[in-house]
C-alpha positions, 0 to 999 in steps of 0.5 A: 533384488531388482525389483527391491532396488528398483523399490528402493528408488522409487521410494527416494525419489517419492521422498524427494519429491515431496521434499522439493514439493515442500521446499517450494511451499516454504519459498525456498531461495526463490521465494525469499528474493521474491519477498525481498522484491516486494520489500522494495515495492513496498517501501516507495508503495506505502512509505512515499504518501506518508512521508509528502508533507515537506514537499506539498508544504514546498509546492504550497508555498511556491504556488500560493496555493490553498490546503485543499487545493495541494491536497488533490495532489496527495488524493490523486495519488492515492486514489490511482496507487490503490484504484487501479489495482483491479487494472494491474491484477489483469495486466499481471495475467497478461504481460505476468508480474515482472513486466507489470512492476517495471512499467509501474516504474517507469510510468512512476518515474516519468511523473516524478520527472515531468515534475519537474517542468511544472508551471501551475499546481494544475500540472502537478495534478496531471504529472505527480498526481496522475503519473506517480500514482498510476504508477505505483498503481501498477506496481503496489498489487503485484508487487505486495502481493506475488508472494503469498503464491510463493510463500505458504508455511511461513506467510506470517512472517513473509507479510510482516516482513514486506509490511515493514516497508511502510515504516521504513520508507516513512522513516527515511524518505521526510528527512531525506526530501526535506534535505534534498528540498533544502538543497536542491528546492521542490524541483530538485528534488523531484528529479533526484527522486525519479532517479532514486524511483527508477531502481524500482526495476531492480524489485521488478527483476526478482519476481516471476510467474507461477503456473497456479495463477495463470491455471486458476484464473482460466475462466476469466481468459475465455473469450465472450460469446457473440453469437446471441443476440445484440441486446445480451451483448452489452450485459455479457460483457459487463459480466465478462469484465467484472470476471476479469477484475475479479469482481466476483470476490465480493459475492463470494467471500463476504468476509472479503466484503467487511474486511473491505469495507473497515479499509474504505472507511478506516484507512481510505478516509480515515488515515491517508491524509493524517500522516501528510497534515503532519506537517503542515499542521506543526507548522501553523502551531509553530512547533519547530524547526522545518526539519524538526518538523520532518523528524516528527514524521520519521518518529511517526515512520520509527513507531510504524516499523517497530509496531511490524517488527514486532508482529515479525518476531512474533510470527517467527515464535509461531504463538500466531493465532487468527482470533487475537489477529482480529481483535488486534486489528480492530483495537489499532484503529480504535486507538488510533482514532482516539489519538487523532482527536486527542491531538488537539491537546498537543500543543508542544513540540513534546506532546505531538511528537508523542502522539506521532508515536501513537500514532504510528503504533496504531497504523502499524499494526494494522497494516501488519496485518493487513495480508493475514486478516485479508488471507484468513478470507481468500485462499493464496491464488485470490490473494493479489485479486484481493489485494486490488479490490481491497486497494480499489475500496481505499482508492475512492476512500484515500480520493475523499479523505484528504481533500475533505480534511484540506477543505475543513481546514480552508473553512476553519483554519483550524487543523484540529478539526481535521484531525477530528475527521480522521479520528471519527472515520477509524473509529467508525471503522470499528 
């Protein structure tokens, strides 16, 4: 009878281990505050670029400076947000993701503080091209992607649900920097933002470590060997910190090679200037009202979050499949480049904001699916070294795009022909 009892609870507790097990692996409370966290990372992450346009108009006109020359502002940002995610994926391994994220936000907000003194468009580079872009650096790698450790049965719908950020942000933060610059001016508004910026550390305090992450990147801890020669010591730590950065995904994982490369051109050079321009484009045409203007860019915001509801409410249906992802992938970007050269036609108030709809559809979807096309090609412990690499090749991307469609339009004053550029660089992507 003993041993029938003793049986008996052993197999309860087999049962519940493997319900814990899978609990875990479905997030369970925890998983999900995490999700919530990287939610908020996300919507000041990609939801503050996009939604720029009203403010660098402001700083343009304050400093009398060129379209290419506020452009570097924009460029900078988005060079570090996404350049320095190699940098932060090592600081996560080190100081772990909750310390990672609140240094991000503290670094954001200084910049968007010392914004504030600014003197030449010179020193915005330096405080709200640097600092803010350093900062969400820090911040947007571990912050969008801790939870793929957490989040296993359900990632779908988890991705979805932190790509709805974007679109959320972009639909608020226009209308609201446009308010906040009507009121307060350009400068104001940066010192209510740093205020606004710094409940980033709320995100910060739902994350937490997982041991699978510190065990799998043990090889990358080791301490360099110097006991060979002084001409191999160089090269060996070359190789040293290329496996720190996990740089070796790139000879590894060649699928992680093409889904970088379509980012570089696609999103790099192709997207990250287009949604700022939006703006400044509308008002060379003309075409409204400042916060008519700025509500184009919240129609853009609207259609981007609409298009990741709804890869949301699939995911919860579970009719998923990885092949249709693909596809779908590559027709947002072929349509989106199409919107973006067939923008020269719309030249009412009507028609553009028609094609900021399209538009936003398109960029939509594919950063839905940014995480389950990236997941289809690394398993969930290389899933945040993959999101900084990735982040790195949109870097140099988002570095070229808007400071080349800033100087196309300096040459011809003409803004369709850098929409022209945009268009011609997604399309390429596919």
């Amino acid at each position: 009878m003993a041993i029938a009892d003793t049986s008996m609870e052993s197999t309860e507790e087999s049962l519940h281990s493997r319900h814990t097990q899978k609990e875990t692996q479905d997030g369970g409370c925890q998983g999900w505050l995490v999700v919530l966290g990287s939610f908020i990372c996300g919507l000041f992450a990609y939801g503050i670029y996009p939604a720029m346009g009203p403010l660098l108009v402001a700083i343009q006109r304050y400093f009398k400076a060129s379209s290419a020359g506020t452009a570097w502002i924009l460029s900078l940002i988005v060079f570090l947000q996404f350049g320095v995610g190699p940098i932060s994926n090592v600081c996560v391994k080190k100081i772990g993701f909750r310390m990672t994220v609140m240094c991000g936000a503290a670094i954001s907000s200084f910049g968007f503080f010392l914004s504030y003194f600014a003197k030449s468009i010179l020193f915005l580079y330096f405080s709200l091209g640097l600092c803010v872009g350093f900062g969400y650096g820090m911040m947007l790698t571990p912050g969008t992607g801790i939870f793929a450790l957490f989040i296993k049965k359900r990632f779908a719908v988890a991705n979805y649900i932190v790509a709805l950020s974007g679109g959320v942000g972009v639909f608020i933060f226009p209308p609201m920097l446009q308010i906040l610059i009507d009121d307060y001016g350009w400068r104001g508004t940066v010192l209510v933002f740093c205020a606004i910026n710094a409940h980033l550390g709320i995100a910060a305090a739902l994350f937490r470590s997982r041991k699978t992450l510190a065990e799998d990147n043990k090889h990358v801890e080791e301490p360099v060997s110097t006991e060979r020669g002084d001409g191999e010591s160089p090269t060996r730590n070359l190789r040293q910190l290329l496996l720190i950065c996990d740089c070796d995904l790139f000879t590894k994982h060649p699928a992680f090679v093409v889904f970088a490369a379509s980012y570089f051109t696609g999103v790099g050079i192709g997207f990250f200037g287009a949604p700022s321009h939006l703006v400044a484009r509308a008002e060379d045409q003309q075409l409204g009202s400042p916060d008519e203007i700025a509500f184009i860019v919240s129609l853009f915001g609207i259609a981007s979050t609409a298009a990741r509801l709804l890869l949301t409410l699939e995911a919860c249906c579970q009719i998923n499949k990885q092949e249709i992802y693909n596809i779908l992938f590559g027709i947002a970007f072929l349509l989106a480049g199409i919107a973006n050269i067939l923008s020269a036609f719309a030249t009412s108030y009507a028609t553009y904001a028609a094609y900021a709809i399209v538009f936003g559809l398109m960029s939509g979807l594919w950063f839905g699916l940014f995480g389950v096309v990236l997941k289809a090609s690394l398993n969930a412990e290389l899933f945040v070294a993959g999101v900084g690499l990735s982040g790195l090749c949109i870097a140099v991307g988002g570095l070229i795009g808007p400071i080349c469609a800033g100087f196309i339009y300096d040459v011809t004053g003409d803004y369709n022909y850098s929409f022209y550029f945009y268009g011609s660089f997604m399309i390429l992507e596919v």
